[in-house]
C-alpha positions in Angstrom: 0.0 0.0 0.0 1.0 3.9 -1.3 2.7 5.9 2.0 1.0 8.9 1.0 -1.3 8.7 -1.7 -2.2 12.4 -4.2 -6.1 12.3 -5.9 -6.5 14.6 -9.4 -9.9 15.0 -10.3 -9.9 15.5 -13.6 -13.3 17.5 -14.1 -11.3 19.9 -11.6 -9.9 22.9 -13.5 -6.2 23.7 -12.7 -3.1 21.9 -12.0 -1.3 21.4 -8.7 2.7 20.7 -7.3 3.6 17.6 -5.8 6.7 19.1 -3.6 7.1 16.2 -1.0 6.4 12.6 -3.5 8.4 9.5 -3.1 8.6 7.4 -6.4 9.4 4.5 -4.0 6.3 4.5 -1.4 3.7 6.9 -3.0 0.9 6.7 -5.9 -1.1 9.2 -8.1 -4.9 8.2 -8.2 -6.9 10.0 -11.1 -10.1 9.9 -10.7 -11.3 9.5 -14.5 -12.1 5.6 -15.2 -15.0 3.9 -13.7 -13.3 1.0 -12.4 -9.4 1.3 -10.7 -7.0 0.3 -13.3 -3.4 0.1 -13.0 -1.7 2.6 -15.7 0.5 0.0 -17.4 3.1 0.6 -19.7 0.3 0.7 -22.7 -1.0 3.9 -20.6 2.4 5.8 -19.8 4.5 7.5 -21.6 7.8 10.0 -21.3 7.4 13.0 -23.7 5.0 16.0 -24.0 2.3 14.0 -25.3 -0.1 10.8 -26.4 1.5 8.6 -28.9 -1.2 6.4 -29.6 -5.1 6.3 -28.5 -4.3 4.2 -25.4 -2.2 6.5 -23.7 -3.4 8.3 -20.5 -0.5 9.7 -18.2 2.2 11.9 -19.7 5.6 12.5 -18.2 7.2 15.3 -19.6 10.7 14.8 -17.7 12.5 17.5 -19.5 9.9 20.1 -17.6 8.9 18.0 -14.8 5.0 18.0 -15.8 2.2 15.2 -15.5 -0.6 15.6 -17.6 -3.6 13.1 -18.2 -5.0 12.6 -21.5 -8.5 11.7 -21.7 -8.2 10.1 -25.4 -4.3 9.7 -26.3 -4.5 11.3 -29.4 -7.8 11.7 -29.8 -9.3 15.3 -30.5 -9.6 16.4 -26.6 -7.2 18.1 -25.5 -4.4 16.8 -22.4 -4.9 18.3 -19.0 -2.0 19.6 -16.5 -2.2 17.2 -13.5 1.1 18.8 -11.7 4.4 19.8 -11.5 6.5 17.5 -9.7 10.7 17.3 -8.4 13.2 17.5 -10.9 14.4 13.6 -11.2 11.5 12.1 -9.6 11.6 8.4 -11.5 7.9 8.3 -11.6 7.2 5.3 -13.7 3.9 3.2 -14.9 3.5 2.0 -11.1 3.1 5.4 -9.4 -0.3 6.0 -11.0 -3.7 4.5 -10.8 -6.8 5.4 -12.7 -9.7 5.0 -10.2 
C-alpha cells in the first residue's frame, strides 16, 4: 500500500505541485475511469504527449509536468495534473486510474 497517496480529479480545473512525493512509497490516483485500473506501460508514456489512442499519463521529464489525457491522441485536448521534483523516477506504477 502507497505511504501517502495524491487524488487529481480531472473535471477539476487547474493543475497542482507535488513538492514532497516519493517514487518508491507513493501513488497518483486520477479519478477518471469507472473501475481502478493500474496505468501499465500501454498507458504511460515519457514526452510532451499521447502517442497512440491508449495513452493516458504523460511525463514530460525534460519540464517536470504530469498531464492526463482523456483520449491519447484523440481530439480532446491533455490536461496539466502537476508539477513534480526534478528527477522524480515516476514510472507506470506510481499511478492508478480510479
Amino acid at each position: 500500500m502507497a505511504e501517502n497517496t495524491f487524488i487529481f480529479k480531472v473535471k477539476d480545473v487547474g493543475s497542482d505541485r507535488i513538492a514532497d512525493f516519493s517514487a518508491m512509497s507513493d501513488k497518483i490516483h486520477i479519478d477518471w475511469a469507472s473501475s481502478r485500473t493500474g496505468v501499465g506501460l500501454h498507458n504511460f508514456v515519457y514526452g510532451l504527449q499521447a502517442s497512440d489512442s491508449e495513452d493516458r499519463v504523460i511525463y514530460d521529464k525534460a519540464s517536470d509536468r504530469v498531464y492526463f489525457d482523456p483520449d491519447g491522441t484523440g481530439y480532446k485536448p491533455q490536461i496539466l495534473l502537476a508539477k513534480v521534483k526534478p528527477r522524480l523516477g515516476l514510472t507506470d506504477d506510481s499511478f492508478l486510474l480510479i
